[in-house]
C-alpha positions as CSV (number, residue, x, y, z in Angstrom):
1,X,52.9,70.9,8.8
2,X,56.5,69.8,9.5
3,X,58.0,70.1,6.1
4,X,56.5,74.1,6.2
5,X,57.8,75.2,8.9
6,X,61.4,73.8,8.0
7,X,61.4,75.6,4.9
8,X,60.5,78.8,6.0
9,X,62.6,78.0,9.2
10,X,65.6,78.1,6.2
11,X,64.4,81.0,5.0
12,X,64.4,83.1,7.8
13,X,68.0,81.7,9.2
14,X,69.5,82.8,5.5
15,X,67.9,86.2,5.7
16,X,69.2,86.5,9.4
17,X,72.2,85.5,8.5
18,X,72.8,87.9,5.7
19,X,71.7,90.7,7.4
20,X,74.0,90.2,10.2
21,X,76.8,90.4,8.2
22,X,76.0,93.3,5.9
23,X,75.4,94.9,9.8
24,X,79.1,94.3,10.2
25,X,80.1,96.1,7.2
26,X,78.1,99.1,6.6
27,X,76.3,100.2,10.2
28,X,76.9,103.3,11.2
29,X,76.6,105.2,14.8
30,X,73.3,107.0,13.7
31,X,71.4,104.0,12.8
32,X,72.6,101.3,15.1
33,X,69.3,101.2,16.9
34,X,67.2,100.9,14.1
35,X,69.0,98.1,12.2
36,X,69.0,96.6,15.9
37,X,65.6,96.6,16.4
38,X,65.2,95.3,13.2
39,X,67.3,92.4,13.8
40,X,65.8,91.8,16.8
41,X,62.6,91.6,15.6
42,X,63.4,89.5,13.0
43,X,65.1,87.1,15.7
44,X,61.7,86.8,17.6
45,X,59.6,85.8,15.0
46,X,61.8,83.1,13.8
47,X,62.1,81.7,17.6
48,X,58.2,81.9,17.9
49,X,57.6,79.9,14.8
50,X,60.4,77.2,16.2
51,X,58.5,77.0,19.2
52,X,55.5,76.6,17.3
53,X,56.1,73.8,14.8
54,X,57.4,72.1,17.4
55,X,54.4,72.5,19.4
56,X,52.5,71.1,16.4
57,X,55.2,68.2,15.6
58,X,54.4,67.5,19.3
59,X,50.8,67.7,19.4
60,X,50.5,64.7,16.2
61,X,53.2,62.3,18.0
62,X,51.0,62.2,21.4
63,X,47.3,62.1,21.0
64,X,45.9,58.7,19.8
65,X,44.1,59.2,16.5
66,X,41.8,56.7,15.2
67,X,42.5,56.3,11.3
68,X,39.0,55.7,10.2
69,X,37.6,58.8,11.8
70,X,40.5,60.6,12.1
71,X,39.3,61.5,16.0
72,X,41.5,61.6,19.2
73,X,40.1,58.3,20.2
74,X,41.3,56.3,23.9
75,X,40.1,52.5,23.0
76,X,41.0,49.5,24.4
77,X,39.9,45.8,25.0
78,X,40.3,44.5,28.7
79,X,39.7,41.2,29.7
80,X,38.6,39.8,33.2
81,X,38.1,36.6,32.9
82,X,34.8,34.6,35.1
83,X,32.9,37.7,34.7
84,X,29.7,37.8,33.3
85,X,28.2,40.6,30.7
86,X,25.5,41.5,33.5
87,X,28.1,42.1,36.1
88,X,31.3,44.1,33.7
89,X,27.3,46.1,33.4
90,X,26.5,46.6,36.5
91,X,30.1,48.2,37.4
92,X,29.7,50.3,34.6
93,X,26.3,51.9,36.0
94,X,28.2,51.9,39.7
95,X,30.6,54.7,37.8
96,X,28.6,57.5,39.4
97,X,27.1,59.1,36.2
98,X,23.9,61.0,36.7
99,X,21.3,62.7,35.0
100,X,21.7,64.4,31.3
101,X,25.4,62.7,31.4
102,X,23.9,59.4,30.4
103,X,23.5,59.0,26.6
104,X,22.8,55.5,26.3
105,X,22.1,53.0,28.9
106,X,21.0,49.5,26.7
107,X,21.5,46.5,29.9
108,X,20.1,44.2,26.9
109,X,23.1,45.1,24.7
110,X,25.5,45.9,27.6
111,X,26.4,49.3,26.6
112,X,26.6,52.0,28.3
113,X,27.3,55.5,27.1
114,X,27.9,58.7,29.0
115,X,29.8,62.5,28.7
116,X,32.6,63.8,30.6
117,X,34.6,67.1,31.1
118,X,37.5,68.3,32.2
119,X,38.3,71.6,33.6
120,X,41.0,73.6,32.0
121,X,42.6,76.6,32.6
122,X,45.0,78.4,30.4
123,X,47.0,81.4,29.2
124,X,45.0,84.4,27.9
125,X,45.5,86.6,25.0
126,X,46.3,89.5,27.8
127,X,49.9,89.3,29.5
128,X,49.7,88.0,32.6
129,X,45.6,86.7,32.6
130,X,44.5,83.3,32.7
131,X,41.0,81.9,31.2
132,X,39.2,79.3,32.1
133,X,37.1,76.6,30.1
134,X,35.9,72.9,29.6
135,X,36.8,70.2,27.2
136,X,33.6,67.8,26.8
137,X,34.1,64.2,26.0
138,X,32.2,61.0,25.5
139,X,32.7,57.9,26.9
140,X,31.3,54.5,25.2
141,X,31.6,51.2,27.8
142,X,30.7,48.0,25.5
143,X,30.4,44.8,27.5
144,X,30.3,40.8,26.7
145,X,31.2,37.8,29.1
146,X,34.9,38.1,30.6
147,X,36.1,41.4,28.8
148,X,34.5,45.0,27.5
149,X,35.5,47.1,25.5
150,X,36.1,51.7,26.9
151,X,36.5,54.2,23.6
152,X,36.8,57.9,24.9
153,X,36.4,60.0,21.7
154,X,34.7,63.6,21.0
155,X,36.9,66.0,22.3
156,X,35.6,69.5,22.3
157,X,36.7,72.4,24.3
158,X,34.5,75.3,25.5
159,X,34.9,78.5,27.2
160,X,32.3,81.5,27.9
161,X,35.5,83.5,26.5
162,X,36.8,81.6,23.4
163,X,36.0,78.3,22.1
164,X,38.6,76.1,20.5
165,X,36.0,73.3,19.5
166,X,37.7,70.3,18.2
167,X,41.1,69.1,19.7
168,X,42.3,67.6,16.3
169,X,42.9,71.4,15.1
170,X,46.1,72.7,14.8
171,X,44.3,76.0,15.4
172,X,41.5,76.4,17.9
173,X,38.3,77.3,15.7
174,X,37.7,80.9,17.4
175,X,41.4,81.8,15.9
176,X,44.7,82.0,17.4
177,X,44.1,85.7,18.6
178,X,41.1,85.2,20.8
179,X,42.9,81.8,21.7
180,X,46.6,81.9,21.5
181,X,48.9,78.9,20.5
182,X,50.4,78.7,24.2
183,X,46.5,78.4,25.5
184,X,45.7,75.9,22.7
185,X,48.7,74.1,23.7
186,X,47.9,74.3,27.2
187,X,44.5,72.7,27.1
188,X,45.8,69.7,24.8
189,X,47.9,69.1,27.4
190,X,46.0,68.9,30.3
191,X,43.8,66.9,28.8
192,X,46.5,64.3,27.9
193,X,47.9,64.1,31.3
194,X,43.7,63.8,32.9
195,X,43.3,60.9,30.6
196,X,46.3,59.6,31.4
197,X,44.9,59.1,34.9
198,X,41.5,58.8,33.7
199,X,41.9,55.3,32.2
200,X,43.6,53.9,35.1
201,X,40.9,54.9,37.7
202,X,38.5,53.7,34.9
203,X,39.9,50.0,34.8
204,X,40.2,50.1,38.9
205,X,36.8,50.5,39.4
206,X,36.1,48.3,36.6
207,X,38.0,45.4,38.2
208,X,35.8,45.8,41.4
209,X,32.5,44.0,42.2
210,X,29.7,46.0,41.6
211,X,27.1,46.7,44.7
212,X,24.3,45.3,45.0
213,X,21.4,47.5,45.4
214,X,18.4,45.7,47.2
215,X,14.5,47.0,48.1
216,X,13.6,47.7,51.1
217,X,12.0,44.6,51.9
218,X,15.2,42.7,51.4
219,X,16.1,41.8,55.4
């Protein structure tokens, strides 16, 4: 992605560059607006597509990608030691999860598998609108005696407006003119910075005991 946009970043600089100075020599009072616009306009889309690479450039540096499955994938390992499988379990099921969220729930195995969502809202394709979607996500909790292991992966946004599906795209799958770069952008972000929090709150309530849940009988 980089190397393309430097080269035709080059490109357009030269052409700019010779055109201003042919401008210098030859314009003429009848046509100065015309050349102007031209220049001009020729000035904006080399600025958009320097915003845009570096957009991109900055999209690859920040999200975690897994290199087997080439996912946005949150993983980690966290110890905490003297506690049992049962227990790291049991304050994975005291996350709140309900229903249709719960994928998997295997005590036997100690894993525990539910989906998330964040909501998103971002700049339209009209000037001066704002839509509104979801990015869905799935969260895996494996546990053993003193440690389990959270991976977060399966990142797909959805809107009633415009889909972007997968956030490993450059470009959001419904194309950048139902879905425009600054929107695409927008929801990549947000999600970084509601993981960011995500994870911590995750391994706060994973360091706390979980309740106890007794019958009725239990007096």
């Amino acid at each position: 992605m980089w190397p393309t946009c430097q080269s035709e970043l080059k490109k357009l600089s030269s052409l700019i560059s010779r055109i201003t100075f042919s401008e210098k020599l030859y314009i003429y009072p009848n046509d100065v607006q015309s050349k102007m616009c031209g220049f001009m306009k020729k000035l904006f889309n080399l600025c958009l597509l320097f915003v845009w690479c570096n957009i991109a450039l900055a999209q690859t540096k920040t999200f975690p990608i897994d290199e087997t499955t080439q996912k946005i994938t949150y993983t980690e390992v966290v110890n905490v030691e003297g506690v049992s499988k049962d227990e790291l379990y049991a304050r994975a099921k005291n996350l709140g999860i309900l229903g249709n969220n719960i994928v998997k729930d295997n005590p036997a195995e100690g894993i525990y598998v539910y989906k998330g969502q964040i909501n998103v809202t971002y700049p339209a394709p009209q000037l001066g609108q704002a839509h509104s979607g979801v990015v869905n996500y799935l969260v895996t909790i494996a546990c053993k005696d003193g440690r389990y292991k959270y991976t977060i992966t399966d990142f797909t946004h959805y809107s009633d407006k415009a889909s972007g599906g997968k956030l490993e795209g450059a470009l959001p799958e419904c194309g950048k003119y139902t879905l425009k770069p600054e929107g695409w952008s927008s929801i990549k972000k947000q999600t970084m910075e509601y993981m960011d929090k995500f994870i911590v709150a995750l391994k706060e309530k994973m360091n706390k005991p979980a309740v106890k849940t007794g019958s009725k009988d239990d007096w």
